[in-house]
CHARMM internal coordinates of N, CA and C (Angstrom, degrees):
IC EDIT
DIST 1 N 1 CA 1.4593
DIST 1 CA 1 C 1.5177
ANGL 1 N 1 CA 1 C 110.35
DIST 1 C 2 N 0.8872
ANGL 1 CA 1 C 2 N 115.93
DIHE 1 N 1 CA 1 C 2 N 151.28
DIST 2 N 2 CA 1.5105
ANGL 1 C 2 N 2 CA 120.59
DIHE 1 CA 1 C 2 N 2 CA -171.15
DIST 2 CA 2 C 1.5768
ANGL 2 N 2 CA 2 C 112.33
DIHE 1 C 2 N 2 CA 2 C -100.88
DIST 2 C 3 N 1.4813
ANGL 2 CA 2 C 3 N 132.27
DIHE 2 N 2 CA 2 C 3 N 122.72
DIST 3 N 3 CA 0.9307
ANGL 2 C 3 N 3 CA 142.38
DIHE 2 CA 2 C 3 N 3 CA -95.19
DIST 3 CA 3 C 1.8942
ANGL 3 N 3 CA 3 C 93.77
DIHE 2 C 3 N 3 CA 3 C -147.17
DIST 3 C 4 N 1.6697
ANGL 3 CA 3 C 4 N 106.79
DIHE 3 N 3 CA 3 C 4 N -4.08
DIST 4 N 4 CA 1.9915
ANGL 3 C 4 N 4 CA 102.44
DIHE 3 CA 3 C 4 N 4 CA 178.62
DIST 4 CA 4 C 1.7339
ANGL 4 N 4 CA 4 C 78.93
DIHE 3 C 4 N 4 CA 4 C -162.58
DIST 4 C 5 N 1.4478
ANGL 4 CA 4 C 5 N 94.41
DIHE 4 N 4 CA 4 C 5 N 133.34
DIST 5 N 5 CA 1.5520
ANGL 4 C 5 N 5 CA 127.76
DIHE 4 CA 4 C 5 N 5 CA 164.53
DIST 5 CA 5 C 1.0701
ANGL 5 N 5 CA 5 C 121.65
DIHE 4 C 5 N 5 CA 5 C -123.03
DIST 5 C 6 N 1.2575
ANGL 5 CA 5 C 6 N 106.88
DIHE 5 N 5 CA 5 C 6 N 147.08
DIST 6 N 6 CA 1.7047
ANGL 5 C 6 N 6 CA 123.79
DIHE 5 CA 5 C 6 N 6 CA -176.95
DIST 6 CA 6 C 0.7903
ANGL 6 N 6 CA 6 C 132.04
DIHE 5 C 6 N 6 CA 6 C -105.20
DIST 6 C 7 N 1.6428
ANGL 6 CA 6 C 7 N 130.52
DIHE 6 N 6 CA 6 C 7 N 0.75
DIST 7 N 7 CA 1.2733
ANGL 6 C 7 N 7 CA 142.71
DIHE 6 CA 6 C 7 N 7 CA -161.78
DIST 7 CA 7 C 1.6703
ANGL 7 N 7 CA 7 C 118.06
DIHE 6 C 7 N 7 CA 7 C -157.06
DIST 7 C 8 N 1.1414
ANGL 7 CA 7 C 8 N 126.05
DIHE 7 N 7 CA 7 C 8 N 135.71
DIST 8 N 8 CA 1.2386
ANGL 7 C 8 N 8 CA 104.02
DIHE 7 CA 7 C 8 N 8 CA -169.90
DIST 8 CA 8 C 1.7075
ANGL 8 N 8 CA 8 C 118.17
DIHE 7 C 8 N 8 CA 8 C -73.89
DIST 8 C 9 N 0.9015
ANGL 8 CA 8 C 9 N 114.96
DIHE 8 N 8 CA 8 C 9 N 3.48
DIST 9 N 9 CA 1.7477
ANGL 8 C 9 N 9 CA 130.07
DIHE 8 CA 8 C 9 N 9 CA -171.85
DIST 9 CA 9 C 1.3811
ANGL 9 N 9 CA 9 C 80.72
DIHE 8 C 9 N 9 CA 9 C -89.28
DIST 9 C 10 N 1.2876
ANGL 9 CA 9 C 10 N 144.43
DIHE 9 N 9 CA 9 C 10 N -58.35
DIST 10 N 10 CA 1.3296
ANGL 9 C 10 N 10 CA 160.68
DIHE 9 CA 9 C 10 N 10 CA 170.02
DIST 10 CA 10 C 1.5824
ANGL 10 N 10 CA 10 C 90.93
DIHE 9 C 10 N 10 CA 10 C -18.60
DIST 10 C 11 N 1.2028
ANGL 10 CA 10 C 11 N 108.78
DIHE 10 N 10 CA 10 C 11 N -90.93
DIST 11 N 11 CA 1.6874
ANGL 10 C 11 N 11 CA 126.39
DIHE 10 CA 10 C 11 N 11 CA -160.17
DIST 11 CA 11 C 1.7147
ANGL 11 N 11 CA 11 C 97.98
DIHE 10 C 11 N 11 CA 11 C -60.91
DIST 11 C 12 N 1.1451
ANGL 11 CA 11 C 12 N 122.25
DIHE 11 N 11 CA 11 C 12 N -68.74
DIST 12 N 12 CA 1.5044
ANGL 11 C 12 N 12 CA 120.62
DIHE 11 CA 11 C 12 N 12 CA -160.75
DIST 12 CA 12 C 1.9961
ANGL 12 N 12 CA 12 C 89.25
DIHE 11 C 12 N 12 CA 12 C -58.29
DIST 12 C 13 N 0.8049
ANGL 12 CA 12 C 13 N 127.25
DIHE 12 N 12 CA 12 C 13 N -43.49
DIST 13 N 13 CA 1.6344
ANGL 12 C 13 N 13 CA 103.62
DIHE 12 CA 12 C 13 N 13 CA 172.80
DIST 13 CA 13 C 0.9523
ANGL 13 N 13 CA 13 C 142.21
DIHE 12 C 13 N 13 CA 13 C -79.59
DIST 13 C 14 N 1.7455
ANGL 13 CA 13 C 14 N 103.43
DIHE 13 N 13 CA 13 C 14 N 9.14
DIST 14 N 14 CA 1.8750
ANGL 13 C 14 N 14 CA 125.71
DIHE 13 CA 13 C 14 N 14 CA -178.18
DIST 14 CA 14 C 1.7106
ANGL 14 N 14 CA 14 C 91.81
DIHE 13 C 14 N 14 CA 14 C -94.54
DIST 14 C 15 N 1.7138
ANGL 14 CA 14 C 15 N 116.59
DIHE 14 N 14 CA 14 C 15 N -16.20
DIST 15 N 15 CA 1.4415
ANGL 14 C 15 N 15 CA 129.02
DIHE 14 CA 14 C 15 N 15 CA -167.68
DIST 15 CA 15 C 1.2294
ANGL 15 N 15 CA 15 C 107.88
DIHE 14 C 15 N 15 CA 15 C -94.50
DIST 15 C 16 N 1.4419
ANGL 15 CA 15 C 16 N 105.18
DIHE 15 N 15 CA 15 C 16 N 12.36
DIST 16 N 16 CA 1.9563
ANGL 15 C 16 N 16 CA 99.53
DIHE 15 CA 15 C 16 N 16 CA -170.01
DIST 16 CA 16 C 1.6146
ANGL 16 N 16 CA 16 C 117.65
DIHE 15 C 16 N 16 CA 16 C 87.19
DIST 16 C 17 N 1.2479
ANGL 16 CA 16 C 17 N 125.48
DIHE 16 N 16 CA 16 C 17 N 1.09
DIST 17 N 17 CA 1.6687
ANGL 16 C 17 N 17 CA 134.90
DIHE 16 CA 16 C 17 N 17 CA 171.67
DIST 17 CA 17 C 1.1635
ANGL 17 N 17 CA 17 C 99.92
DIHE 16 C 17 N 17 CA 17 C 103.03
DIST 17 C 18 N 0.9793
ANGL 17 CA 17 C 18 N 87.16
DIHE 17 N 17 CA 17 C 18 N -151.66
DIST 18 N 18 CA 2.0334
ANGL 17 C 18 N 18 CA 116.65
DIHE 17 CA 17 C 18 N 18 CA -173.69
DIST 18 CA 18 C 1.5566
ANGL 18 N 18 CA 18 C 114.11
DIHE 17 C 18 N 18 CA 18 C -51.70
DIST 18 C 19 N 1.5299
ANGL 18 CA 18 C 19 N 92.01
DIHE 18 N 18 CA 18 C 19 N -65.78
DIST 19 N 19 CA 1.9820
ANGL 18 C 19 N 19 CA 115.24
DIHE 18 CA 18 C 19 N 19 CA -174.69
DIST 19 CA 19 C 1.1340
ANGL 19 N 19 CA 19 C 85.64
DIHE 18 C 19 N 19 CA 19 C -71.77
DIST 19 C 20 N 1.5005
ANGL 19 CA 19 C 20 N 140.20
DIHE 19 N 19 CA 19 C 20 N -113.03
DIST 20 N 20 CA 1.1839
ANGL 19 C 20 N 20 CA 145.48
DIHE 19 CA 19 C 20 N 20 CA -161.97
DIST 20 CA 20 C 1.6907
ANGL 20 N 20 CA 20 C 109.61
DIHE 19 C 20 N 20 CA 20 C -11.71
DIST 20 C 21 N 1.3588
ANGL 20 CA 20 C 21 N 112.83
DIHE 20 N 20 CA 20 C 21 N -69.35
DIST 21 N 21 CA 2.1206
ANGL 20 C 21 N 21 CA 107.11
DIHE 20 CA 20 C 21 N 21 CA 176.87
DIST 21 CA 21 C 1.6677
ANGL 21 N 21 CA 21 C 103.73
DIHE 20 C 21 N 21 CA 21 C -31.40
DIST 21 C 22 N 1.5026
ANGL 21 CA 21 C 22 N 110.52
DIHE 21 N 21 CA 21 C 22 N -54.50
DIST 22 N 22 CA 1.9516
ANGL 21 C 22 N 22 CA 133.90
DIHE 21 CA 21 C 22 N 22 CA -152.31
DIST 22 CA 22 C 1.8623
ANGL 22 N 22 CA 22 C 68.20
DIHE 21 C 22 N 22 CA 22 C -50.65
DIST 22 C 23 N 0.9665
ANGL 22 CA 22 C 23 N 111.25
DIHE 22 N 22 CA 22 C 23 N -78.98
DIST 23 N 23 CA 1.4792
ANGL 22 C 23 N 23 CA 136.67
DIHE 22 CA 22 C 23 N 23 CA -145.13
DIST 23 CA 23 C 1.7169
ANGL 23 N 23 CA 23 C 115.18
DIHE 22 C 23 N 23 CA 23 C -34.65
DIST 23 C 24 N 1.6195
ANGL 23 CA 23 C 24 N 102.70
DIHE 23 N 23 CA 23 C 24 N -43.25
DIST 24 N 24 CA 1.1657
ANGL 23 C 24 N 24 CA 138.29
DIHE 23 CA 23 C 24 N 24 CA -167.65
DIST 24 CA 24 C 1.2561
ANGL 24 N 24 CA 24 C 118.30
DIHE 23 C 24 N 24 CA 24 C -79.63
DIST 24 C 25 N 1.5995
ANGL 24 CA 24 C 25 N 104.53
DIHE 24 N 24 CA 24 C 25 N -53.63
DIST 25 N 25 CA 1.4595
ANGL 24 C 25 N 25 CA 132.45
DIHE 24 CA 24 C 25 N 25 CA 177.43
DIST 25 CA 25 C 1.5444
ANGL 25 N 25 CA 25 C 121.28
DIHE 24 C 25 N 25 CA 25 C -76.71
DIST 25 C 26 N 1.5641
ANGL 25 CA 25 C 26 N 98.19
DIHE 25 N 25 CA 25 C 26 N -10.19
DIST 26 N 26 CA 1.7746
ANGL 25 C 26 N 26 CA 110.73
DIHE 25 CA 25 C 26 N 26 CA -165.73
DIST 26 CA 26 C 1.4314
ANGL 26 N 26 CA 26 C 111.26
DIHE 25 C 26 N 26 CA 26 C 57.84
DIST 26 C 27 N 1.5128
ANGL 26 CA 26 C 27 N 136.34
DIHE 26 N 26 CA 26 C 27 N 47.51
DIST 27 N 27 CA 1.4572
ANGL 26 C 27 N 27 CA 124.46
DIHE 26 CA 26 C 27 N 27 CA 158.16
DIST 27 CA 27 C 1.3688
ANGL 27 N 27 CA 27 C 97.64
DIHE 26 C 27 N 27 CA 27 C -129.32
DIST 27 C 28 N 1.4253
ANGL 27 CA 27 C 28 N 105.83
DIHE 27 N 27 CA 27 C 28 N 169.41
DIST 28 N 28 CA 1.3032
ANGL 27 C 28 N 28 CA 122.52
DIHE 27 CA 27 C 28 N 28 CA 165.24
DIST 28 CA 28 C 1.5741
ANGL 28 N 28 CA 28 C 112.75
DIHE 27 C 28 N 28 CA 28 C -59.42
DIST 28 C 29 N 1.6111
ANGL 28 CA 28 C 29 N 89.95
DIHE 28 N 28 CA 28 C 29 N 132.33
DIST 29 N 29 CA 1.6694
ANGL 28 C 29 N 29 CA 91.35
DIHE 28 CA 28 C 29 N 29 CA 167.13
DIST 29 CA 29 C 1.3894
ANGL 29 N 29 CA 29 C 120.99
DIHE 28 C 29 N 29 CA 29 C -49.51
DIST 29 C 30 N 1.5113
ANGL 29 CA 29 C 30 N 138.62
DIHE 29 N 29 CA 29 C 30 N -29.79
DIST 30 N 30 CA 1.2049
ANGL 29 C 30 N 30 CA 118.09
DIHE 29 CA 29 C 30 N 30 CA 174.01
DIST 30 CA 30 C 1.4866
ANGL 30 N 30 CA 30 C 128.88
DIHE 29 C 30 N 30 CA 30 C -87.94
DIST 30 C 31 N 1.5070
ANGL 30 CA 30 C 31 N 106.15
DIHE 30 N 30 CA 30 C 31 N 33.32
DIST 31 N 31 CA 1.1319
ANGL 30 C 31 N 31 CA 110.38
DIHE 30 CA 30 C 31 N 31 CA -171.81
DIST 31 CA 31 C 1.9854
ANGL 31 N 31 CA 31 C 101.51
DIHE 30 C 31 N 31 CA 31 C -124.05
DIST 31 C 32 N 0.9774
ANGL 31 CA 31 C 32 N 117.89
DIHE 31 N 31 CA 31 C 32 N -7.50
DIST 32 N 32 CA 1.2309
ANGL 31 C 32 N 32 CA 137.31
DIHE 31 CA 31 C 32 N 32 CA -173.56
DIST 32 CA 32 C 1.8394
ANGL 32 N 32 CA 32 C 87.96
DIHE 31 C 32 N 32 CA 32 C -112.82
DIST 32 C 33 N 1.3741
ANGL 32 CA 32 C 33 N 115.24
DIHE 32 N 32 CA 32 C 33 N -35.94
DIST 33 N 33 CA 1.6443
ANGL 32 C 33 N 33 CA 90.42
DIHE 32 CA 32 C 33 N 33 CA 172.89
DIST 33 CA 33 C 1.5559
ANGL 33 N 33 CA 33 C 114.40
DIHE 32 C 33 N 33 CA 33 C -74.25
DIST 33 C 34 N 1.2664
ANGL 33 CA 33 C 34 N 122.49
DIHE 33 N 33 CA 33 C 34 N -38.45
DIST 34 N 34 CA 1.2905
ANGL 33 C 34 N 34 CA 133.15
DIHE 33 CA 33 C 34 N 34 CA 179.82
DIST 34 CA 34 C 1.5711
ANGL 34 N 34 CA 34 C 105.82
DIHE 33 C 34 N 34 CA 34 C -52.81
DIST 34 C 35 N 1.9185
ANGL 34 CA 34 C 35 N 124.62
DIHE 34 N 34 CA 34 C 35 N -28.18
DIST 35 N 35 CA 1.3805
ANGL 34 C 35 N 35 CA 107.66
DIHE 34 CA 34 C 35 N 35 CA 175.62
DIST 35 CA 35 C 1.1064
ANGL 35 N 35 CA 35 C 108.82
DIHE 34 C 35 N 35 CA 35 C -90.47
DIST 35 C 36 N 1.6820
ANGL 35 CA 35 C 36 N 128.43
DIHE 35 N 35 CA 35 C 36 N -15.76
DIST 36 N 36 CA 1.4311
ANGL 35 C 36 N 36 CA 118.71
DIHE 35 CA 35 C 36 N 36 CA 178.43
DIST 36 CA 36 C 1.5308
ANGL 36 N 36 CA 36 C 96.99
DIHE 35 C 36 N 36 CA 36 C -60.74
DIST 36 C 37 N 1.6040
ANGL 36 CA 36 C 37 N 132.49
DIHE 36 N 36 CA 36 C 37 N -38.69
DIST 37 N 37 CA 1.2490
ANGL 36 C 37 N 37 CA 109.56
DIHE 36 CA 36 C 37 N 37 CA -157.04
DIST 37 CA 37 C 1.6203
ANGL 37 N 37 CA 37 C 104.79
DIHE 36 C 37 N 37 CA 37 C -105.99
DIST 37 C 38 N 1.2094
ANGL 37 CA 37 C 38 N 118.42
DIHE 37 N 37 CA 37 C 38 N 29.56
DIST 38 N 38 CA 1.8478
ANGL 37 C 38 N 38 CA 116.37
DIHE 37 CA 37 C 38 N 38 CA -178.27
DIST 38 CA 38 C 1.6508
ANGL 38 N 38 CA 38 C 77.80
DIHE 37 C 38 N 38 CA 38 C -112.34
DIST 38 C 39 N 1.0560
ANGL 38 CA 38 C 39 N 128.14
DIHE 38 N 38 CA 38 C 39 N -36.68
DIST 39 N 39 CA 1.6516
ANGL 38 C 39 N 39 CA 133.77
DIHE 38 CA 38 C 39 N 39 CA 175.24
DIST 39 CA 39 C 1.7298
ANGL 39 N 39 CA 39 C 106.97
DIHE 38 C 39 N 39 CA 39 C 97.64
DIST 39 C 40 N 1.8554
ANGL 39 CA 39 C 40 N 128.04
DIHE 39 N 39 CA 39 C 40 N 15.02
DIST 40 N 40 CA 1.1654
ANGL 39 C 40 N 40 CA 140.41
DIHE 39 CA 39 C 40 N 40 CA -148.87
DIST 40 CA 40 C 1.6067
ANGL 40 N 40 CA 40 C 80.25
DIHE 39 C 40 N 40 CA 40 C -151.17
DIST 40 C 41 N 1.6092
ANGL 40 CA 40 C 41 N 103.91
DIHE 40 N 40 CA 40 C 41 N 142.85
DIST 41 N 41 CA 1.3331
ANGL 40 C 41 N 41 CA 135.35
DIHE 40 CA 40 C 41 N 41 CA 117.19
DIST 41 CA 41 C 1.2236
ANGL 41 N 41 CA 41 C 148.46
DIHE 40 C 41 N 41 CA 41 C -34.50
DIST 41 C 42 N 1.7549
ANGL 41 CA 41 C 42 N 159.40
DIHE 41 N 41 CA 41 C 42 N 89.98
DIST 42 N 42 CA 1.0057
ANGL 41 C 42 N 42 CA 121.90
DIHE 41 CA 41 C 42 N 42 CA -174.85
DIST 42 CA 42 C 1.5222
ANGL 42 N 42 CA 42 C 116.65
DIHE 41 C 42 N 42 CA 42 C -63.57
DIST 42 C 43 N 1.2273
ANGL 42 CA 42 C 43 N 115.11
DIHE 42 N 42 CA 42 C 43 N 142.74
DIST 43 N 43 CA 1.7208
ANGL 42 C 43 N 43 CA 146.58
DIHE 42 CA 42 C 43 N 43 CA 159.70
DIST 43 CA 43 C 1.8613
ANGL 43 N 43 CA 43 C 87.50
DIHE 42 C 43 N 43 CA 43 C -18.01
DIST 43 C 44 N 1.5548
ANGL 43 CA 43 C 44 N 126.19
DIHE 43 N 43 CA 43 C 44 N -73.70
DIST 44 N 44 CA 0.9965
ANGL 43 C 44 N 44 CA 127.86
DIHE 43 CA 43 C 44 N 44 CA -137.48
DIST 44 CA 44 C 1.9045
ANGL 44 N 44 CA 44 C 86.32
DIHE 43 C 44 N 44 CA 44 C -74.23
DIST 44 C 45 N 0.8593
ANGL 44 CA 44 C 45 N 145.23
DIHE 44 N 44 CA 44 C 45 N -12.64
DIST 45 N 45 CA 1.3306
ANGL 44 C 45 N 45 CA 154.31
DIHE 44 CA 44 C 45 N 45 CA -165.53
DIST 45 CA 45 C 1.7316
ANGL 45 N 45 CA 45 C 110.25
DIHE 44 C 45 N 45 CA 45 C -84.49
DIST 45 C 46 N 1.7269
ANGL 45 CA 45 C 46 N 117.46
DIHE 45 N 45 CA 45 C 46 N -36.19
DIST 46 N 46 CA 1.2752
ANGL 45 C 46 N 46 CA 139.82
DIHE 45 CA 45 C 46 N 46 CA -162.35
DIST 46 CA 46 C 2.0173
ANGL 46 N 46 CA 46 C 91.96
DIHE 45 C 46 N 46 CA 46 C -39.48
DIST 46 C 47 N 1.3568
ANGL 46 CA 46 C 47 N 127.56
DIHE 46 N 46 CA 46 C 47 N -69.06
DIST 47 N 47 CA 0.8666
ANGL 46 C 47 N 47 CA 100.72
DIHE 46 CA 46 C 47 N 47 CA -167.19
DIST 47 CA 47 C 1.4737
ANGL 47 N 47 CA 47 C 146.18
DIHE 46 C 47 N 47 CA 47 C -92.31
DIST 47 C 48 N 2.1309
ANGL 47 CA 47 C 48 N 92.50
DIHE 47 N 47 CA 47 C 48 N -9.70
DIST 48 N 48 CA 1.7366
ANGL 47 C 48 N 48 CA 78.52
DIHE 47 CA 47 C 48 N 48 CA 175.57
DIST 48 CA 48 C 1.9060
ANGL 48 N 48 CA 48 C 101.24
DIHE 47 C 48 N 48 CA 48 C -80.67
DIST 48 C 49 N 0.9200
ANGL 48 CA 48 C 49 N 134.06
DIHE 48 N 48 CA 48 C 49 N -42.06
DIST 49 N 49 CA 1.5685
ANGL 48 C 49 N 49 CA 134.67
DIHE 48 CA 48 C 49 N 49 CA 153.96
DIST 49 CA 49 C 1.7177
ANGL 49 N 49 CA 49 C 109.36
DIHE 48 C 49 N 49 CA 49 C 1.86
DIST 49 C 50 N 1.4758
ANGL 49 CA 49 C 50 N 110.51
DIHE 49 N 49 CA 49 C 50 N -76.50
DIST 50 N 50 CA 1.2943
ANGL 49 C 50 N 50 CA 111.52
DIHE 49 CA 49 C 50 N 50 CA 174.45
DIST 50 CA 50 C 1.5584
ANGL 50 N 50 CA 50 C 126.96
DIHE 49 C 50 N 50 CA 50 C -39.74
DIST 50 C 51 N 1.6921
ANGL 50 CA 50 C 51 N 80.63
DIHE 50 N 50 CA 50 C 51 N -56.97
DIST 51 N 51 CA 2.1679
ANGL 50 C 51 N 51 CA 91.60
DIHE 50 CA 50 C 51 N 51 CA -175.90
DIST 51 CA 51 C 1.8109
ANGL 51 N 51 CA 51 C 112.80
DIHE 50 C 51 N 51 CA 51 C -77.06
DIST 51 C 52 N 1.4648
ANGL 51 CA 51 C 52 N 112.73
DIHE 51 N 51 CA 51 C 52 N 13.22
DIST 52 N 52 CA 1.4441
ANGL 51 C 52 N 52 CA 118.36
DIHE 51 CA 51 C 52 N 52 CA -166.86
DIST 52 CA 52 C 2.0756
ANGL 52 N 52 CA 52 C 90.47
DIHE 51 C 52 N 52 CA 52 C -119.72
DIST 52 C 53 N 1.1716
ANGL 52 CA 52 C 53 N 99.33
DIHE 52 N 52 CA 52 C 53 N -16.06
DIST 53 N 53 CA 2.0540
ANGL 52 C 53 N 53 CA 102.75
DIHE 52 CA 52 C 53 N 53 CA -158.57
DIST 53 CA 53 C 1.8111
ANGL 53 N 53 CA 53 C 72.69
DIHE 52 C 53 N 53 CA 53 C -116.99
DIST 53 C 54 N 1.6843
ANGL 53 CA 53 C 54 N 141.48
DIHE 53 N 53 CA 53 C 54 N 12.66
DIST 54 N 54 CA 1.3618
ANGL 53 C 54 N 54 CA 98.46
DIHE 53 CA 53 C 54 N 54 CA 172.43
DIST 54 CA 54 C 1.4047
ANGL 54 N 54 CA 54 C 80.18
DIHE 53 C 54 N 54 CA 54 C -120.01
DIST 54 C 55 N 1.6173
ANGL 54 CA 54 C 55 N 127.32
DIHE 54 N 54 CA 54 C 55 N -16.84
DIST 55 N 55 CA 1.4923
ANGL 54 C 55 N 55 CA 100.85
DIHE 54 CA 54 C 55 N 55 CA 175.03
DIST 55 CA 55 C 1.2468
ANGL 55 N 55 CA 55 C 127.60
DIHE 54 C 55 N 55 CA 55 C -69.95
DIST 55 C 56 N 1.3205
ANGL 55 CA 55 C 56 N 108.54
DIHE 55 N 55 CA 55 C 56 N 4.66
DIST 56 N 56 CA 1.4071
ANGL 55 C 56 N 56 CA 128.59
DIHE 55 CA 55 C 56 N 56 CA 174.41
DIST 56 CA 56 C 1.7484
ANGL 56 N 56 CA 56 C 132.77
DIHE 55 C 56 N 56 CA 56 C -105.09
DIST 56 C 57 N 1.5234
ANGL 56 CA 56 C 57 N 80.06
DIHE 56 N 56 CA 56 C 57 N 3.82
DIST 57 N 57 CA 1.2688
ANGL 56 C 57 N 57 CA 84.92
DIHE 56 CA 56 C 57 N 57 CA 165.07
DIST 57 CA 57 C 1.5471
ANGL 57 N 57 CA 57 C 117.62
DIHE 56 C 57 N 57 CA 57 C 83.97
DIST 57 C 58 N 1.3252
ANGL 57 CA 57 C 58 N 125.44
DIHE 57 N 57 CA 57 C 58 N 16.36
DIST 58 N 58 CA 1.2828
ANGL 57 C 58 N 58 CA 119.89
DIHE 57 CA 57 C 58 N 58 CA -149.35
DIST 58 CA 58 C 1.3225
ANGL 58 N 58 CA 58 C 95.15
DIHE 57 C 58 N 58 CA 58 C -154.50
DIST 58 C 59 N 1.4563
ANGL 58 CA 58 C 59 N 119.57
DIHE 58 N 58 CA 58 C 59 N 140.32
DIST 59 N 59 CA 1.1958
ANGL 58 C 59 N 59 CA 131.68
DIHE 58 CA 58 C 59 N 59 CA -160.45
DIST 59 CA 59 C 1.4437
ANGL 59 N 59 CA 59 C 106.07
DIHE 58 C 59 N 59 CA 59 C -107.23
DIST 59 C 60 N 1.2098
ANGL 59 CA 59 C 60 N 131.54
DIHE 59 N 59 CA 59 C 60 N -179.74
DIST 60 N 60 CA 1.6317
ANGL 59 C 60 N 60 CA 124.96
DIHE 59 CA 59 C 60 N 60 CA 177.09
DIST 60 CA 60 C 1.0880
ANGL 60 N 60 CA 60 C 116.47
DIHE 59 C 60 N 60 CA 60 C 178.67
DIST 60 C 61 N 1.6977
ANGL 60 CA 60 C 61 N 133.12
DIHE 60 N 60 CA 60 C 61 N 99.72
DIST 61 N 61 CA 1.1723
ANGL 60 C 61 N 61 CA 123.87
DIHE 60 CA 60 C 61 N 61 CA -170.08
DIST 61 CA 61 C 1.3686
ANGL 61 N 61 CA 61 C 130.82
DIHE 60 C 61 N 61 CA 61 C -54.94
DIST 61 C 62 N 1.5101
ANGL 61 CA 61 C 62 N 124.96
DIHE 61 N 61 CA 61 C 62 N 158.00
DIST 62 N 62 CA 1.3384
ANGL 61 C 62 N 62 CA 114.24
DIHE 61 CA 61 C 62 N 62 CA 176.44
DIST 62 CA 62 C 1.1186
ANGL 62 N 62 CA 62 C 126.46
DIHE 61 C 62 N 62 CA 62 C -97.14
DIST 62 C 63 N 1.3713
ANGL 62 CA 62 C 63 N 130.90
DIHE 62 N 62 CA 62 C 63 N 20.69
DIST 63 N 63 CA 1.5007
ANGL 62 C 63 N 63 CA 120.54
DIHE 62 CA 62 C 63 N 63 CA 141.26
DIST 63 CA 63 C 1.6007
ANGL 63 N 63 CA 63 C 118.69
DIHE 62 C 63 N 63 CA 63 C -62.19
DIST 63 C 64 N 1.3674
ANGL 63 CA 63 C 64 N 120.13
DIHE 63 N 63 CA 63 C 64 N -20.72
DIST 64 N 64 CA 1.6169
ANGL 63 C 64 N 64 CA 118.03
DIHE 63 CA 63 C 64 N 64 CA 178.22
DIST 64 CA 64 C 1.2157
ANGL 64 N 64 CA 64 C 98.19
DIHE 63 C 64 N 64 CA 64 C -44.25
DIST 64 C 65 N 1.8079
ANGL 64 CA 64 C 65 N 126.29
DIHE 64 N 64 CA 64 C 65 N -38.94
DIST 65 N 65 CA 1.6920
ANGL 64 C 65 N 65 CA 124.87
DIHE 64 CA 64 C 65 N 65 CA -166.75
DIST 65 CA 65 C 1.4300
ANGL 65 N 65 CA 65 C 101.40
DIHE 64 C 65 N 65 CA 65 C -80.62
DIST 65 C 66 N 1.3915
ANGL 65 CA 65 C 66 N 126.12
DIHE 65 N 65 CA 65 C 66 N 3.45
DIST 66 N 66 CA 1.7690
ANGL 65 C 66 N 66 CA 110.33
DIHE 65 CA 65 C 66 N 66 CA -151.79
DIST 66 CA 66 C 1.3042
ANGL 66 N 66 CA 66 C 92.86
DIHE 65 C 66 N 66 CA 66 C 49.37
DIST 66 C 67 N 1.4421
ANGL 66 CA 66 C 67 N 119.08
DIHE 66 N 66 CA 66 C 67 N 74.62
DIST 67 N 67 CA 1.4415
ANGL 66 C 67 N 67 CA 123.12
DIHE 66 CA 66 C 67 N 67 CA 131.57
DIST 67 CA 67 C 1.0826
ANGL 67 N 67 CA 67 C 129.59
DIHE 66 C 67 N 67 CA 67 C -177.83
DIST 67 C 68 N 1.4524
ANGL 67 CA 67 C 68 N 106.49
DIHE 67 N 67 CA 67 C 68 N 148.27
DIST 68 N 68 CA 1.6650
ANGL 67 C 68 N 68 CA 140.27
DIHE 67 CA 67 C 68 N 68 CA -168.72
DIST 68 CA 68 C 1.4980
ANGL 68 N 68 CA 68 C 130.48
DIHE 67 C 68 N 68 CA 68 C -38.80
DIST 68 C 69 N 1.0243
ANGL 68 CA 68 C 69 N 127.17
DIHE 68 N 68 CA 68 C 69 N 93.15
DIST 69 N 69 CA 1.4181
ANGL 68 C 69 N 69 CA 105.95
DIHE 68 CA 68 C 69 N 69 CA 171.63
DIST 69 CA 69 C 1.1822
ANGL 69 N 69 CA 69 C 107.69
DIHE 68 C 69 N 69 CA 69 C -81.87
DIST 69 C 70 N 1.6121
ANGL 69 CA 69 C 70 N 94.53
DIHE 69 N 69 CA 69 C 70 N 147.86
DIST 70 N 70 CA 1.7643
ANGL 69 C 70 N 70 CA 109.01
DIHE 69 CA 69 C 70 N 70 CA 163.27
DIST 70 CA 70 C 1.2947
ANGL 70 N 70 CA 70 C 148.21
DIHE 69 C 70 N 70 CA 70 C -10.45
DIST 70 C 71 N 1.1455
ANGL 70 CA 70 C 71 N 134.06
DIHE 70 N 70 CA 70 C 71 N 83.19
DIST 71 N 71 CA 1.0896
ANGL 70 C 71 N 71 CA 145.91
DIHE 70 CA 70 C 71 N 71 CA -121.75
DIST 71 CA 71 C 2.4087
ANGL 71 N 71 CA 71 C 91.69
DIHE 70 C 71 N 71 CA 71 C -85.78
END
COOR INIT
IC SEED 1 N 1 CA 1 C
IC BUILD
């Protein structure tokens, strides 16, 4: 399985899709479709997201949040 994504369509389908992320993440599936298609994360999401995408083994850059690494 491949182990860093670039896109959030990327990650929510390394999570099992749409239902399965909703499921995981506790939101409604159409709210996890709405980030596959804004192509972003919300900000307020950054950390349970992270600690939910590393027990999984799966990496995910942080511009998906609009945000910066260390310059």
């Amino acid at each position: 399985m491949q182990s860093s994504f670039d896109s959030t369509s990327d990650v929510i389908d390394a999570l099992g899709g749409t239902s399965a992320a909703a499921q995981k993440i506790g939101v409604r599936p159409q709210v996890i479709s709405h980030w596959r298609v804004k192509g972003k994360f919300p900000a307020h999401t950054y950390i349970a997201l992270r600690d939910l995408l590393e027990k999984e083994g799966i990496e995910a850059p942080d511009h998906l949040w609009r945000m910066r690494g260390a310059a």
